[in-house]
N, C-alpha and C positions, 0 to 999 in steps of 0.2 A: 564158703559161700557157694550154695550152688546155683546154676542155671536152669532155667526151663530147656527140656530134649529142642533141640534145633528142628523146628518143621521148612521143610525145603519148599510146601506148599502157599508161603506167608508171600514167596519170594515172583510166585506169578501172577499175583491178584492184578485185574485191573487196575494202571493209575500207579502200579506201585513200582514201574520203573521210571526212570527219569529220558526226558524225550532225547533220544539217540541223533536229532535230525537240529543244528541249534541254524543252519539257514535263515527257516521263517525268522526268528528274532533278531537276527542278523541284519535281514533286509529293512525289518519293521523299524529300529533303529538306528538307520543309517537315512530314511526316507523320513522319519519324522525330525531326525534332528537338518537334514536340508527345506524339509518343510517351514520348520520355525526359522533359522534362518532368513529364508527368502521372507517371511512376513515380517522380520524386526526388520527388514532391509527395507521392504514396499513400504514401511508403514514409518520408517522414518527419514524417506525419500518422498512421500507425501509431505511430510511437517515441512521439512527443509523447502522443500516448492514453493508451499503456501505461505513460509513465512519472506520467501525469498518476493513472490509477486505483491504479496502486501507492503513489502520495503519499497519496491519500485512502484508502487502506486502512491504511495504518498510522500515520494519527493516531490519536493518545489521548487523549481527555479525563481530564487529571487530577482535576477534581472529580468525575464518574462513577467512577472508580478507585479515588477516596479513600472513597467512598459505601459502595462495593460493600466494598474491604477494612474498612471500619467494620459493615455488616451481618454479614460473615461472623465478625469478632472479635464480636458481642455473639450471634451464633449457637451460637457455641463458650463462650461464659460459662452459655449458658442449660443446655448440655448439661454440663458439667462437674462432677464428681461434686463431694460437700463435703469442705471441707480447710479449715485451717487457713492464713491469708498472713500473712507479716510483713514487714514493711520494714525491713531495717539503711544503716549507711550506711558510708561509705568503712573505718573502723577497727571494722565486725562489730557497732558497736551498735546495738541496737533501738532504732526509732524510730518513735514513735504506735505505736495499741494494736494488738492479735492482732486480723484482721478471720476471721468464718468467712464461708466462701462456699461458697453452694448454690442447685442447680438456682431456676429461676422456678416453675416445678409445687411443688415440695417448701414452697417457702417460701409461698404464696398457702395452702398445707392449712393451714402452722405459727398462720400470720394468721386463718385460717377459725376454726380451734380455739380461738386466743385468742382474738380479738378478736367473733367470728362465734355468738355465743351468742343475739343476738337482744335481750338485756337494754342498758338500756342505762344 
């Protein structure tokens, strides 16, 4: 088998050496793989934040809760005009006596009247 004559001029063309200098490449992948890095880092130190302050926002303190719906129930008793309660029980009958129930203003005058006479 023969060869084609070796031309020694194949051997200077442009492009047809391989680059002597490997730096650039060096640097280029040592800067992009800190670059990726730092963004999987930023970007899932974003998540973790966001899902850290969404947990903290939506706790509840059930004793503050229980607090708050206990002042508003004795806010709505104070306002409540006067009536008549009763209590029955499973077969409709009354049980303990007819309570009336009236405002906290109304009742303190009723008290004043009676009881607020100064004699004693």
């Amino acid at each position: 088998m023969t060869h084609g004559e070796y031309n020694p001029n194949f051997d200077h063309l442009p492009g047809n050496t391989e680059d002597p200098r490997n730096t650039p490449m060096w640097m280029l992948t040592v800067i992009s793989t800190v670059l990726f890095i730092v963004t999987v880092l930023g970007v899932a130190a974003m998540y973790y934040g966001a899902v850290y302050r969404e947990t903290e926002g939506k706790l509840i303190s059930v004793r503050s809760q229980a607090a708050q719906v206990m002042r508003e129930a004795q806010a709505m008793e104070a306002e409540v005009e006067p009536h008549w309660e009763t209590w029955t029980d499973a077969d409709g009958e009354l049980v303990g006596e007819k309570t009336l129930k009236i405002p906290v203003e109304d009742a303190a005058k009723i008290i004043i009247e009676r009881y607020g006479s100064g004699t004693n």
